[in-house]
Kinemage of the C-alpha trace (Angstrom):
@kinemage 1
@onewidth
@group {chain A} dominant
@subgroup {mainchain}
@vectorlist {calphas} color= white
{ca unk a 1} P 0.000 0.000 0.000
{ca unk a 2} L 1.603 3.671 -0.829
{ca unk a 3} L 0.490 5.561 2.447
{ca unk a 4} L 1.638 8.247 0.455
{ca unk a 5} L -1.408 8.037 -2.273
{ca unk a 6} L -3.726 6.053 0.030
{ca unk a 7} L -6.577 9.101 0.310
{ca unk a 8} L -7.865 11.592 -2.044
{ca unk a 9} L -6.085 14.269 0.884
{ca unk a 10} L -2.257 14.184 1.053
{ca unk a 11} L -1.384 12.072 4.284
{ca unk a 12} L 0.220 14.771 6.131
{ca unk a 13} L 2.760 14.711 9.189
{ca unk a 14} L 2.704 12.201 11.847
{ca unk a 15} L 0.465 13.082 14.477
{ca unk a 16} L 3.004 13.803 17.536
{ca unk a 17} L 1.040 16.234 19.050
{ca unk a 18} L -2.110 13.849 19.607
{ca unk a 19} L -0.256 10.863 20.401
{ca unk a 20} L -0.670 10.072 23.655
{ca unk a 21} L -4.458 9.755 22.903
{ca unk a 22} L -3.631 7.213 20.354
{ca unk a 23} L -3.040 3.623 19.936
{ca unk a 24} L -0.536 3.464 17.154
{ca unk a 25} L 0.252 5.435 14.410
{ca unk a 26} L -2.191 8.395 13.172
{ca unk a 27} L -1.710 11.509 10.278
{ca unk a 28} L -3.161 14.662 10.508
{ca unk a 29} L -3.179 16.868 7.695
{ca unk a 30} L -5.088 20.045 8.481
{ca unk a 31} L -7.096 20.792 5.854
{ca unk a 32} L -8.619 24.102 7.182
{ca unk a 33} L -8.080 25.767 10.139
{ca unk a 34} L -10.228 28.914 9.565
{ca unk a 35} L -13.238 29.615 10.694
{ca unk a 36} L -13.980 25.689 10.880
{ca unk a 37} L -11.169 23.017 12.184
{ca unk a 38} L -11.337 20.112 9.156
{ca unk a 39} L -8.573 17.927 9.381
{ca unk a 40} L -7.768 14.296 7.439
{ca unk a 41} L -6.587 11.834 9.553
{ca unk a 42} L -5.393 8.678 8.523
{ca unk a 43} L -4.697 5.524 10.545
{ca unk a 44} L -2.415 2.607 9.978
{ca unk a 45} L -3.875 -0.896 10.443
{ca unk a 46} L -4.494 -1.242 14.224
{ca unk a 47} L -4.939 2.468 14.950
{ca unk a 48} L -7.423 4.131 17.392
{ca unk a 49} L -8.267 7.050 19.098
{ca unk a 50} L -8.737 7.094 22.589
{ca unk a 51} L -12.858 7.422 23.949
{ca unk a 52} L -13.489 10.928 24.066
{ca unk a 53} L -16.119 13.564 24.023
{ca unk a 54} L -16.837 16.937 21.570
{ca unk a 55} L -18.424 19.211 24.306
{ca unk a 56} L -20.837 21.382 22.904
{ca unk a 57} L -19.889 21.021 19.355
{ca unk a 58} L -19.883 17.694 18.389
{ca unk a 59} L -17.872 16.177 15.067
{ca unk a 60} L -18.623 14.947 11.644
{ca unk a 61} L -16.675 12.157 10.094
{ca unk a 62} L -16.057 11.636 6.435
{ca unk a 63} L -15.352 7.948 4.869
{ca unk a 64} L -12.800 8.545 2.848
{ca unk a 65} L -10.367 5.353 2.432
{ca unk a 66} L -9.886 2.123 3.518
{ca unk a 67} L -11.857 -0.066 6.685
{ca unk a 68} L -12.374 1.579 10.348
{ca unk a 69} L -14.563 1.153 13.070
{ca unk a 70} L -16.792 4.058 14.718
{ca unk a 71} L -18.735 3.158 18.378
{ca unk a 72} L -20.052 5.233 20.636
{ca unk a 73} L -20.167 4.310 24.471
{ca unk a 74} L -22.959 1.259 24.881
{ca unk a 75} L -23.374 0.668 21.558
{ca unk a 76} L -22.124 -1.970 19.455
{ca unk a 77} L -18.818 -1.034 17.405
{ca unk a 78} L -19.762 -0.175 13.326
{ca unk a 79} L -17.126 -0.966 10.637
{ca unk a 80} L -16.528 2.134 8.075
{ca unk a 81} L -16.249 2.767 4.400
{ca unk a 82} L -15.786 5.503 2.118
{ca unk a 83} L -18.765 7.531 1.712
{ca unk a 84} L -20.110 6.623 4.725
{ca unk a 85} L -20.912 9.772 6.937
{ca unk a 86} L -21.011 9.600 11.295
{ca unk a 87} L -22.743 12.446 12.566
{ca unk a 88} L -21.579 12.619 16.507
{ca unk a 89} L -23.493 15.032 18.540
{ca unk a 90} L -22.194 16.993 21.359
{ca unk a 91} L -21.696 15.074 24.741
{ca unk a 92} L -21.476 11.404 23.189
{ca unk a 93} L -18.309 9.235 24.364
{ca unk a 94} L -16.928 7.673 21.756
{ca unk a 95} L -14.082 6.614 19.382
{ca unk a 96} L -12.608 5.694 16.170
{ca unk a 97} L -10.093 4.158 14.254
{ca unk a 98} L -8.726 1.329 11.542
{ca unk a 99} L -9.447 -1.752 11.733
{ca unk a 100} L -7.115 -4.818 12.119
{ca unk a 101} L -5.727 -5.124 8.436
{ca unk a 102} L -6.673 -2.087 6.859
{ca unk a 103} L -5.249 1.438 6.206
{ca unk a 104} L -8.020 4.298 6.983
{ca unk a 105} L -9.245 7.484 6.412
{ca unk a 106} L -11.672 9.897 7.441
{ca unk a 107} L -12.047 13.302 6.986
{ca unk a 108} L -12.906 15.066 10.585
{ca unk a 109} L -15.002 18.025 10.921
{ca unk a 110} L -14.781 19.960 14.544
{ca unk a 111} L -18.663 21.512 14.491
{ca unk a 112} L -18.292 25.288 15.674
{ca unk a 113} L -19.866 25.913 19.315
{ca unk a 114} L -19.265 28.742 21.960
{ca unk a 115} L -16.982 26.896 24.305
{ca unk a 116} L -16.799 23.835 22.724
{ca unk a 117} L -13.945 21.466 24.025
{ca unk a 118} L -12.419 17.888 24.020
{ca unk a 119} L -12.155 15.572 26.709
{ca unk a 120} L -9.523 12.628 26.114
{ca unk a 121} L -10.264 9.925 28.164
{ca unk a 122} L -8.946 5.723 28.474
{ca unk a 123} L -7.950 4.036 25.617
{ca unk a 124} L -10.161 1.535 24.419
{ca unk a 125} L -9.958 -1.790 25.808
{ca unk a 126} L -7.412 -3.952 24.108
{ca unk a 127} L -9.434 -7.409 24.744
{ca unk a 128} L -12.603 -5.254 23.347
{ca unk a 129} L -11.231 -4.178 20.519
{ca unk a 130} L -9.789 -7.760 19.503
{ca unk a 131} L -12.964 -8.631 19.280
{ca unk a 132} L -14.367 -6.515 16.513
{ca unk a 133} L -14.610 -9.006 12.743
C-alpha cells in the first residue's frame, strides 16, 4: 500500500502532538483551520483514538479510504467505508479508528460551538477491541 497516495487528501505529518491519545500510528493533515477546524486523519492498520467527548460542538466524520470502526459508548462497534458519513453530537463518548488489516481514512469536521472542548479519556480496551470481525 503507498500511504503516500492512500486518500484523495495528502497524508500529512505524523500526528506527535495527539499521540498520547492514540493507539498506534495516526496523520493529521489540516485541511482548514479557519473559521472551521477540518482535518484528514489517517490511521495505519491497528490504529485508534482514545474514547473521548466533543463538548458542545460535536464532530462529523467523512469515509474517505480504507476499513475503520466508529462506536459510541454502549453501543455496538460499526465498521466504516468511504462515503459513509457519522454524525456525533455533542456530549457522546466515543471513538474511532482502523481496523485490524486495513489502512483508513476519514475526513474530521470539529462543528463550531461557543466553548466547545475535548475531553480525552482511556484508551479503548485492548481485549474489546480484539474482538471486533
Amino acid at each position: 500500500m503507498d500511504k503516500e497516495n492512500f486518500s484523495i487528501f495528502p497524508l500529512g505529518e505524523k500526528n506527535d502532538a495527539f499521540a498520547q491519545y492514540f493507539v498506534g500510528q495516526s496523520y493529521l493533515n489540516m485541511l482548514s483551520q479557519d473559521r472551521l477546524f477540518v482535518g484528514n486523519v489517517t490511521f495505519e492498520p491497528g490504529c485508534r483514538n482514545n474514547w473521548h467527548i466533543h463538548h458542545k460542538g460535536g464532530q462529523i466524520l467523512l469515509c474517505t479510504a480504507g476499513r475503520g470502526y466508529y462506536q459510541s459508548w454502549g453501543e455496538a462497534a460499526r465498521e466504516l467505508h468511504p462515503g459513509d458519513i457519522v454524525n456525533i453530537p455533542p456530549e457522546v463518548k466515543h471513538w474511532h479508528g482502523a481496523v485490524k488489516d486495513s489502512w483508513f481514512a476519514h475526513v474530521a469536521i470539529e462543528v463550531p460551538a461557543e466553548g466547545s472542548s475535548n475531553e480525552w479519556l482511556e484508551p479503548v480496551e485492548e481485549a474489546d477491541y480484539n474482538k471486533l470481525p
